[in-house]
C-alpha positions, 0 to 999 in steps of 0.5 A: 782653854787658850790662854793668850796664844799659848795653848795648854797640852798634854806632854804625854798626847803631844810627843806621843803625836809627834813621835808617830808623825816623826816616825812615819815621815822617816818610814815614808821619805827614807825607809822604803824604795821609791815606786819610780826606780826602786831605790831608797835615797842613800842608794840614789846618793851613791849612784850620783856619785858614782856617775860623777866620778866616771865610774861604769862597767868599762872604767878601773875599779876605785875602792869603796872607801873613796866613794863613801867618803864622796858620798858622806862628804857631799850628800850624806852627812851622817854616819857612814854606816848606812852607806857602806851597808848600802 
């Protein structure tokens, strides 16, 4: 029965659908590698950076932190955990 434009629900049924749209979207966009390349976003993300700072195989090597800190400050503002595990 709709009442108005507020429709009645479930709570249970409701964040049992949300949850598992949550958790899919999550496993599908962040989780698994990319097809194309192979690499999950955080990986991505740190690549970038490294570009932009000039960092390849011929430059000096620059300390881990230094490129976490680029990579959490510009593109990925959570805990840096994933990264550094990255």
């Amino acid at each position: 029965m709709v009442l108005g434009k507020i429709k009645p629900v479930n709570i249970e049924d409701e964040i049992k659908s949300s949850y598992l749209d949550y958790a899919m979207s999550v496993i599908i966009s962040r989780a698994l590698p990319d097809v194309r390349d192979g690499l999950k976003p955080v990986h991505r993300r740190i690549l970038y950076v490294m570009d932009g700072l000039g960092l390849s195989h011929a430059s000096p090597y620059k300390k881990s932190a230094r490129i976490v800190g680029e990579v959490l400050g510009k593109y990925h503002p959570h805990g840096d955990t994933s990264v550094y595990d990255a």
